[in-house]
C-alpha positions as CSV (number, residue, x, y, z in Angstrom):
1,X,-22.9,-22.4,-1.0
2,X,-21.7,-18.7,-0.5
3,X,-18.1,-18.6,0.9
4,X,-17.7,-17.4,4.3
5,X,-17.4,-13.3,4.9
6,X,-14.1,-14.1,5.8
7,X,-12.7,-15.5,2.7
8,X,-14.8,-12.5,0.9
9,X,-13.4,-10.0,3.0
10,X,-9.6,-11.2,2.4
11,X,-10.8,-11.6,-1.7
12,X,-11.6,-7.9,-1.4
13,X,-8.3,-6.8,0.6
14,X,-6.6,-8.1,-1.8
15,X,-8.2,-6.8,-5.0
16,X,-7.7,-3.4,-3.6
17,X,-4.1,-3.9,-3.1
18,X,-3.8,-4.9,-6.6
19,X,-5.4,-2.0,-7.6
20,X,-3.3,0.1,-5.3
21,X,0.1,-1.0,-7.2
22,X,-1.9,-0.8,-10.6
23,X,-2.0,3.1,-9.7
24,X,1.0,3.2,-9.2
25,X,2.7,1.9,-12.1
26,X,0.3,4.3,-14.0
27,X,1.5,7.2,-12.1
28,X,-2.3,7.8,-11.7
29,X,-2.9,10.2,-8.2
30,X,-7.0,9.9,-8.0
31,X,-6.4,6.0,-8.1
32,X,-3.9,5.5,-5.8
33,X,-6.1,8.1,-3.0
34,X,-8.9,5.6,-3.5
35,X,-7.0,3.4,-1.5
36,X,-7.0,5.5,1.7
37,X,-9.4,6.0,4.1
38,X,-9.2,9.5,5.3
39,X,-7.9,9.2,8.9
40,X,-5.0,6.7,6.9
41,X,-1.6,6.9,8.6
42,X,1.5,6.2,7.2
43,X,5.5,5.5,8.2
44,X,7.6,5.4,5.2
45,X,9.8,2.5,5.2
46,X,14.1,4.2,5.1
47,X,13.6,7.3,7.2
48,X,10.4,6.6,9.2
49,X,8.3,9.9,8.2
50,X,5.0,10.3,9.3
51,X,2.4,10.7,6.3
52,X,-1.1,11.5,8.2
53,X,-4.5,11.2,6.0
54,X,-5.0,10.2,2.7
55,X,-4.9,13.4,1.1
56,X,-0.8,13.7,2.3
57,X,-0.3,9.9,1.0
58,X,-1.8,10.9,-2.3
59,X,0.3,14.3,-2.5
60,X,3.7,12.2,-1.5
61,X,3.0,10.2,-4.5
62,X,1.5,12.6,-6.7
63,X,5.5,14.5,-5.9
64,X,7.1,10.8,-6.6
65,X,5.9,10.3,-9.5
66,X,7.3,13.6,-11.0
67,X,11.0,12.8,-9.7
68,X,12.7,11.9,-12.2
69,X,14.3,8.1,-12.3
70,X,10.8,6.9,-9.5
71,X,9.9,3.6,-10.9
72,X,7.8,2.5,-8.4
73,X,6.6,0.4,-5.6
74,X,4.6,-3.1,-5.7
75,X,3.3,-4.3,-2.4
76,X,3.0,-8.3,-2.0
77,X,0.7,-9.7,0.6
78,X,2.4,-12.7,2.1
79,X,-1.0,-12.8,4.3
80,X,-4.5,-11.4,6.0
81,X,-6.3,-11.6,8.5
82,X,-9.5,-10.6,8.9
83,X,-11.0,-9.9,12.5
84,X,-14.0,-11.5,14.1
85,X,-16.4,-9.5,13.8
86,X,-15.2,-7.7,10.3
87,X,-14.0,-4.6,11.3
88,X,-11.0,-4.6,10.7
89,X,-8.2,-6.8,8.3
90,X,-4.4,-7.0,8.7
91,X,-2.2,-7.4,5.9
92,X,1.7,-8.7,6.1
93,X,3.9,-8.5,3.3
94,X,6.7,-7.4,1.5
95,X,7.8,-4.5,-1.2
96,X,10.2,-3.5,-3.7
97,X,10.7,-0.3,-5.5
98,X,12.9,2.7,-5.3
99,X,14.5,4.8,-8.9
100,X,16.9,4.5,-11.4
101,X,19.4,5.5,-8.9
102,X,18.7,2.1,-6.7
103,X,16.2,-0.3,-5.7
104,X,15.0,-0.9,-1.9
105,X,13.2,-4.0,-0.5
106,X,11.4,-4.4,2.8
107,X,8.4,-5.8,4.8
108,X,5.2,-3.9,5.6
109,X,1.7,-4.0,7.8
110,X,-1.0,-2.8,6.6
111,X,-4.5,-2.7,8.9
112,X,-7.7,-1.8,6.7
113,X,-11.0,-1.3,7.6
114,X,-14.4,-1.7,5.8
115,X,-16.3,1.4,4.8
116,X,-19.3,1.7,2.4
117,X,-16.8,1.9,-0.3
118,X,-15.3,-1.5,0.0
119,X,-12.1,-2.1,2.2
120,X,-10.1,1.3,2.7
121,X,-6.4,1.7,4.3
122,X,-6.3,2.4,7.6
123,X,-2.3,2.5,8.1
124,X,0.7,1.1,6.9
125,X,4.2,0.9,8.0
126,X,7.2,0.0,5.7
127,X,10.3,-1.0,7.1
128,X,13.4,-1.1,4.3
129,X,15.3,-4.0,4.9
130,X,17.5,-3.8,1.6
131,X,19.1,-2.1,-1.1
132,X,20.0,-3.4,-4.8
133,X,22.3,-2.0,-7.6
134,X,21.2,0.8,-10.0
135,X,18.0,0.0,-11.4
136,X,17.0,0.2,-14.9
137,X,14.2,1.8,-16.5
C-alpha cells in the first residue's frame, strides 16, 4: 500500500532540508540555491534583514562562507505540515550556528511549496533567541 501524499510530501520536505544544511557545511553556493524557489523571502534571525529571492539568499551565503571564523548553520525541523490540497508545507523548528567568535540559537518557519523540481523554499524567518561562548572550530 503506497503511503499517503502527505507523509510523501513531509518525507521530501525534509530530505531537502537535510540537503540544505549538507551545503552548508560544504560551503557549497550552487547546492545551497537549490533550495530556493526564486520568489524565496528571507528575515535573518538577530537583526531582521530582508533577503528577497533566491539568488540574494545564495549570494548572503556565498559572502558567509568567506568570513573568516563562519562555521555554520543546521536547521532542525521539530515539525510539518503539509496543506490540503499540497500546495504548500510549513515547517517549525529550531537552529544553531554563528563563528568562532560565538554561537546563536533560535527557532524558525519555513513555508515551501512544490514545483516540478521537488519541494522549493518559499520563505523563512529566523528569530535568534540565544547566544553561547566562543565557539571552536
Amino acid at each position: 500500500m503506497a503511503a499517503p501524499a502527505a507523509a510523501d510530501s513531509v518525507a521530501e520536505i525534509k530530505a531537502a532540508r537535510a540537503a540544505y544544511n549538507s551545503a552548508i557545511a560544504a560551503r557549497d553556493v550552487a547546492g545551497v540555491r537549490a533550495a530556493f524557489g526564486d520568489d524565496y523571502i528571507g528575515i535573518a534571525g538577530s537583526g531582521g534583514e530582508r533577503i528577497i529571492g533566491g539568488d540574494a539568499m545564495a549570494d548572503y551565503f556565498a559572502r558567509a562562507f568567506k568570513t573568516p571564523g563562519f562555521l555554520g548553520f543546521v536547521r532542525t525541523p521539530d515539525m510539518v505540515s503539509v496543506a490540503v490540497p499540497p500546495m504548500r508545507a510549513m515547517e517549525r523548528g529550531h537552529w544553531s550556528g554563528g563563528s568562532v567568535a560565538g554561537r546563536l540559537t533560535g527557532e524558525y518557519l519555513a513555508v515551501w511549496v512544490p514545483t516540478p523540481q521537488g519541494w522549493k523554499l518559499r520563505s523563512e524567518t529566523f528569530v535568534t533567541l540565544g547566544s553561547g561562548a566562543t565557539a571552536t572550530p
